[in-house]
C-alpha positions in Angstrom: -24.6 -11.4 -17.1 -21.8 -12.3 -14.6 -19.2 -12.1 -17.4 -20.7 -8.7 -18.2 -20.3 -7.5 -14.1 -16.8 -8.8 -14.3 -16.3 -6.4 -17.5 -18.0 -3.5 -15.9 -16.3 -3.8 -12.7 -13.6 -1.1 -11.2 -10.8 -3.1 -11.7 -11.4 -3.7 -15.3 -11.7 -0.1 -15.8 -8.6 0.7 -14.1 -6.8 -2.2 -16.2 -8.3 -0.4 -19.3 -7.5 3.3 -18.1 -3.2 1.6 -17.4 -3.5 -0.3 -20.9 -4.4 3.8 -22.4 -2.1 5.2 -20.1 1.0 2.8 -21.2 0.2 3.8 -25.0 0.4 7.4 -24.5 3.5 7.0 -22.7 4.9 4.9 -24.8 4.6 7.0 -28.1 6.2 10.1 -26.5 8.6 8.2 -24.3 11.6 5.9 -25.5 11.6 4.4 -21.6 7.7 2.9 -22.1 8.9 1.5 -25.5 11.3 -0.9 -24.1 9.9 -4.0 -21.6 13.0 -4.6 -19.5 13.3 -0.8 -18.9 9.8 -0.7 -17.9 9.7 -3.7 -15.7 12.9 -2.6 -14.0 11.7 1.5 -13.5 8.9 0.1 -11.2 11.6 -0.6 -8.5 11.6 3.3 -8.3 7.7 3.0 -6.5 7.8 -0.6 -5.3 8.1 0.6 -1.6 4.5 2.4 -2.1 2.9 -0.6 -3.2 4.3 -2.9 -0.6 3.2 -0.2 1.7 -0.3 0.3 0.1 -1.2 -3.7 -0.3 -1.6 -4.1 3.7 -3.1 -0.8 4.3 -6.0 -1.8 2.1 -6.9 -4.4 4.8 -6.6 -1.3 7.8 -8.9 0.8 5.5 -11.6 -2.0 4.5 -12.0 -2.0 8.6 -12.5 1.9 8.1 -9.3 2.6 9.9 -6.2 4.0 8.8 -2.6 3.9 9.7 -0.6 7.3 9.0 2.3 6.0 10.4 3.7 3.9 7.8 6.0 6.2 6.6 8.0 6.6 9.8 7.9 3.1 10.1 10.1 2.6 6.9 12.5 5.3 8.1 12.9 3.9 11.4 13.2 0.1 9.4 15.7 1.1 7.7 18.0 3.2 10.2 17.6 -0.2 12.6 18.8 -2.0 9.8 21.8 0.1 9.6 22.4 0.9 12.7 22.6 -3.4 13.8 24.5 -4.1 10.7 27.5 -1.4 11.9 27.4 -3.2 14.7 28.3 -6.2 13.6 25.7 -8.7 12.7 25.4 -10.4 9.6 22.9 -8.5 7.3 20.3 -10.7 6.8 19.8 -11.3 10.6 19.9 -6.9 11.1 17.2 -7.3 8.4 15.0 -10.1 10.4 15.2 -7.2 13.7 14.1 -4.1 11.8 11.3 -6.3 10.3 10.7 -7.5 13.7 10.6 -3.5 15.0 8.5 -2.8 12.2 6.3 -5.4 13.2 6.3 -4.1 17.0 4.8 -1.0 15.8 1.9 -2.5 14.0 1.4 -4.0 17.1 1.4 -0.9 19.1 -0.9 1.1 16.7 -3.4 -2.4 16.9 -3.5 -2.2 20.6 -3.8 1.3 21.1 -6.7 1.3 18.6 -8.5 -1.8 20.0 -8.2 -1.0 23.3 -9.1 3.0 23.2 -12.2 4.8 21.7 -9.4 7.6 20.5 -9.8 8.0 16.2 -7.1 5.7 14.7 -6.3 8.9 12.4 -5.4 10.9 16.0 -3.7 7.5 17.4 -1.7 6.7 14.6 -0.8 10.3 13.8 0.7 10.1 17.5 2.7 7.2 17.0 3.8 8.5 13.1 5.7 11.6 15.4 6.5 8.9 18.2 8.5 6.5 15.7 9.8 9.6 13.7 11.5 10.8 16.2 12.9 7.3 17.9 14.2 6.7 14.2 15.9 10.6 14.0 16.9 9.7 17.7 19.1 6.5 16.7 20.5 8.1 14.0 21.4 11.2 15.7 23.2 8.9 18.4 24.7 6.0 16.0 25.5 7.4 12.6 28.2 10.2 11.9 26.4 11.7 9.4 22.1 11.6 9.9 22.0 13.2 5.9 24.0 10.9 4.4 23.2 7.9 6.6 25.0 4.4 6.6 26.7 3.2 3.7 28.2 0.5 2.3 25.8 -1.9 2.5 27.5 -5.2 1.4 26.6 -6.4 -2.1 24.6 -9.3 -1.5 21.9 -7.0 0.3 21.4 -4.7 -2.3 21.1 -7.4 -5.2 17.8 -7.9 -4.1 16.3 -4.8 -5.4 19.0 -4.4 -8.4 18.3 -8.2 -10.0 15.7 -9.6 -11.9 14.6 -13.4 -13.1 15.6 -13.3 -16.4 13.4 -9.7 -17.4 11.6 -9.1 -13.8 12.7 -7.6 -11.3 13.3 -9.1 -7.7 10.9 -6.1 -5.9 7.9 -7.1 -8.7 8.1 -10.9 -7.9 8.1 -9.9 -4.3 5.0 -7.7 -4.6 3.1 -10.3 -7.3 3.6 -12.6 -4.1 2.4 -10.4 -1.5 -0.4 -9.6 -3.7 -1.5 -12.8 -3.8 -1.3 -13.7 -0.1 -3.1 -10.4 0.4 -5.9 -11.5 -1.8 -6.3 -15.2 -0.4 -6.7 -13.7 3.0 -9.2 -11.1 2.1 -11.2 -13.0 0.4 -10.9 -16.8 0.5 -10.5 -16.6 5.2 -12.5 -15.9 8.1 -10.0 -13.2 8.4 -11.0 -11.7 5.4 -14.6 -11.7 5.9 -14.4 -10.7 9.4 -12.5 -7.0 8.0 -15.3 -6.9 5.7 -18.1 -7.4 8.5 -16.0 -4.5 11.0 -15.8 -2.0 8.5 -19.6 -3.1 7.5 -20.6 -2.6 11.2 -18.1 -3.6 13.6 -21.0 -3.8 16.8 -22.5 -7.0 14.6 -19.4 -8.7 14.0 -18.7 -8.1 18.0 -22.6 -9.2 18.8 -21.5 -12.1 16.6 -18.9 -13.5 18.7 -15.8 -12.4 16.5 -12.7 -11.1 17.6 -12.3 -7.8 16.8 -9.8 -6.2 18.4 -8.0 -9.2 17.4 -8.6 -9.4 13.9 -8.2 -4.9 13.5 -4.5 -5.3 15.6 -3.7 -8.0 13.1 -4.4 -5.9 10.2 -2.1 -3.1 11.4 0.7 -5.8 12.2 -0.1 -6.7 8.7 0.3 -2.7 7.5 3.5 -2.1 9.4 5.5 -5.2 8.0 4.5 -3.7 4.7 6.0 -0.3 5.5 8.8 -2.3 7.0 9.5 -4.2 4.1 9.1 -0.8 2.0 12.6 0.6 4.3 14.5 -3.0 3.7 13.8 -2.4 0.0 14.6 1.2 -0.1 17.7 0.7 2.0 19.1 -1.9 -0.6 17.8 0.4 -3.6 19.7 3.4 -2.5 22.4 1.2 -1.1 22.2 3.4 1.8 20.3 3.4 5.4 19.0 6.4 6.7 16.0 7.7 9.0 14.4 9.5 6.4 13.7 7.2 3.8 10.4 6.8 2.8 9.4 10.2 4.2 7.2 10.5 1.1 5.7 7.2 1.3 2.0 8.5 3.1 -0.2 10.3 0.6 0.6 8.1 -2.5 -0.4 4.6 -0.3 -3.5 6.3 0.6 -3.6 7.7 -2.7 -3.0 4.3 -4.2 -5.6 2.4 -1.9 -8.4 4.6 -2.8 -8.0 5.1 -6.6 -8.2 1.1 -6.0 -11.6 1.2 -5.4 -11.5 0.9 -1.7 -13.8 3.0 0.0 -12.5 5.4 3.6 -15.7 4.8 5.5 -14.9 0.9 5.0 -16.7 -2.0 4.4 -15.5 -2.4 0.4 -12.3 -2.8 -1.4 -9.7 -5.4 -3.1 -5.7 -6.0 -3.1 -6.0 -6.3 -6.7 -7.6 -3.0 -7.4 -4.8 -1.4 -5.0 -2.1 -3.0 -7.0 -3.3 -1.4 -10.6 -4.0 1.6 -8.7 -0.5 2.0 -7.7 1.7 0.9 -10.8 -1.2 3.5 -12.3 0.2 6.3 -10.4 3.7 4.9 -10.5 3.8 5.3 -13.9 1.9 8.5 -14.6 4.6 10.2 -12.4 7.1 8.4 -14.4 5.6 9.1 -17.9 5.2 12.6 -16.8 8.6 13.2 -15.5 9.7 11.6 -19.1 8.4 14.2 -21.0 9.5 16.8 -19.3 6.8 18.0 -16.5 8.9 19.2 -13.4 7.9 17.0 -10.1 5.5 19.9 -8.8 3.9 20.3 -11.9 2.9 16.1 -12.2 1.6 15.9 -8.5 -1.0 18.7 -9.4 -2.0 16.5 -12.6 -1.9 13.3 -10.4 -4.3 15.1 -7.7 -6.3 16.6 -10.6 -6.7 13.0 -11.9 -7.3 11.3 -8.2 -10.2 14.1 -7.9 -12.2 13.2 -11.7 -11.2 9.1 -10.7 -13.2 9.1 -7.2 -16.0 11.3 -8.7 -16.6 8.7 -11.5 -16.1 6.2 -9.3 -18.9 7.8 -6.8 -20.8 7.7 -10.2 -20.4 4.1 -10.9 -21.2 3.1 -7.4 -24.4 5.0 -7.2 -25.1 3.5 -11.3 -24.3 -0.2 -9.8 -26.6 1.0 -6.4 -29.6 1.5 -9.0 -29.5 -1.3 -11.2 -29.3 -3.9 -7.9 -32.6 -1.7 -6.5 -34.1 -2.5 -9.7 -33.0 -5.8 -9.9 -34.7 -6.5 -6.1 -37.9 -4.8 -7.0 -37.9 -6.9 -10.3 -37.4 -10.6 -8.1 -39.9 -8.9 -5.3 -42.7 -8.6 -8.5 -41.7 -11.6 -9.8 -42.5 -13.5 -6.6 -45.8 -11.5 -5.6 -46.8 -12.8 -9.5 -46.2 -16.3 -8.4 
């Protein structure tokens, strides 16, 4: 029977809905015929999924972070903007991680520490780091549209390489995905998000740190975005404030298509992941065959909308069989 769960679960049926998805694509579409191009076109949405893996953690708390996309923008003109000045690449990259990480930090502590919505609180600091990024690159760079370029060579290998057919961003995000998953699910830490988005007065009651353990996961959400404007920055060879901009709705997107639900209390990195390269790929596929951008994010919303009502169906199918299967062990035991 446990084989059978695992079968039945959401993540299998996402892995079965990719597998269909890939061989439709793949018979209309020379790129989804060929591995190496298909491996390497999923640098084009690997800043979503690096974004979306940490917020999955922010939303199983039943929070969210709205900021994220700012965050990458503001990354990524830090990165620039210390790398003009001199330093050596790598160490401008280790500072606009470290900023990114600053504003997790912020959005953790404002949410801990006030009884303000994290959707109001982190829409606030989503404008407040917009505009510090705009502000930096109004003041430091020549030219805000085009941003700063020439980005030396040994920065921008790492999203243009692969190990032998994978790319450098995938191995990255394979990584992430599972230190993600070990922390959700093998920790305390893991747990204790489960418990707050459960019912976040018991784990208090229960002598956990919350406030700790939320501000953590934001940290956790804002390196991601952060790391989603280093690798954006080396994709388009370029630093500038507004990269990323677009970042938002397909994390969210991405995190709930995964099976993780907005009230909190449920979810998995794993279903995120399939999730996004899902929706990476559909946009792809549909841009392949000739469907203008506008045209494949009404079939990408149209398909979010029939995925989260048969998902709402296979909760409330799962919710009936485990009421029948307690009312069978509760006769069972009035027998004995």
């Amino acid at each position: 029977m446990r084989v059978v769960r695992k079968l039945i679960s959401w993540e299998f049926m996402l892995i079965g809905f990719l597998i269909l998805e890939m061989l439709f694509f793949r018979s209309v579409s020379r790129v989804f015929s060929n591995l190496e191009n298909l491996l390497y076109s999923s640098n084009d949405f690997a800043y979503i999924m690096l974004a979306a893996l940490p917020l999955t953690l922010v939303i199983i708390t039943g929070g969210i972070d709205i900021s994220i996309a700012s965050v990458m923008g503001l990354t990524s003109i830090v990165l620039g903007v210390t790398w003009q000045a001199g330093l050596d690449i790598f160490v401008a990259m280790t500072i606009a991680l470290t900023v990114g990480v600053l504003c997790g930090l912020l959005n953790g502590l404002l949410v801990t520490n006030t009884d303000i919505n994290p959707l109001i609180i982190t829409l606030g600091t989503n404008f407040l780091y917009a505009g510090i990024a705009t502000g930096v690159s109004r003041t430091f760079v020549a030219s805000s549209y085009e941003g700063i370029s020439g980005i030396p060579t040994k920065f921008t290998r790492l999203s243009h390489q692969a190990w032998g057919v994978i790319p450098y961003p995938l191995i990255l995000i394979v990584i992430f995905v599972v230190i993600y998953s070990i922390l959700l699910h093998k920790t305390r830490f893991g747990r204790t998000l489960y418990l707050i988005g459960t019912n976040p007065k018991a784990a208090h009651f229960s002598g956990l740190n919350v406030k700790a353990i939320t501000t953590m996961a934001y940290i956790l959400t804002s390196f991601g975005a952060a790391m989603g404007g280093v690798m954006l920055s080396s994709y388009f060879t370029s630093a500038r404030a507004d990269l990323g901009s677009d970042a938002l709705l397909p994390s969210i997107t991405a995190v709930v298509l995964g099976g993780t639900s907005i009230l909190g209390g449920s979810g998995t990195v794993i279903g995120t992941f399939i999730a996004a390269i899902i929706l990476g790929y559909l946009k792809q596929g549909l841009l392949s065959v000739g469907v203008t951008n506008d045209v494949s994010q009404v079939v990408i919303g149209g398909l979010l909308v029939f995925v989260l009502a048969a998902k709402s169906l296979f909760t409330y199918v799962n919710q009936i069989q485990s009421t029948r299967r307690a009312l069978r062990a509760s006769e069972s035991l009035e027998r004995r």
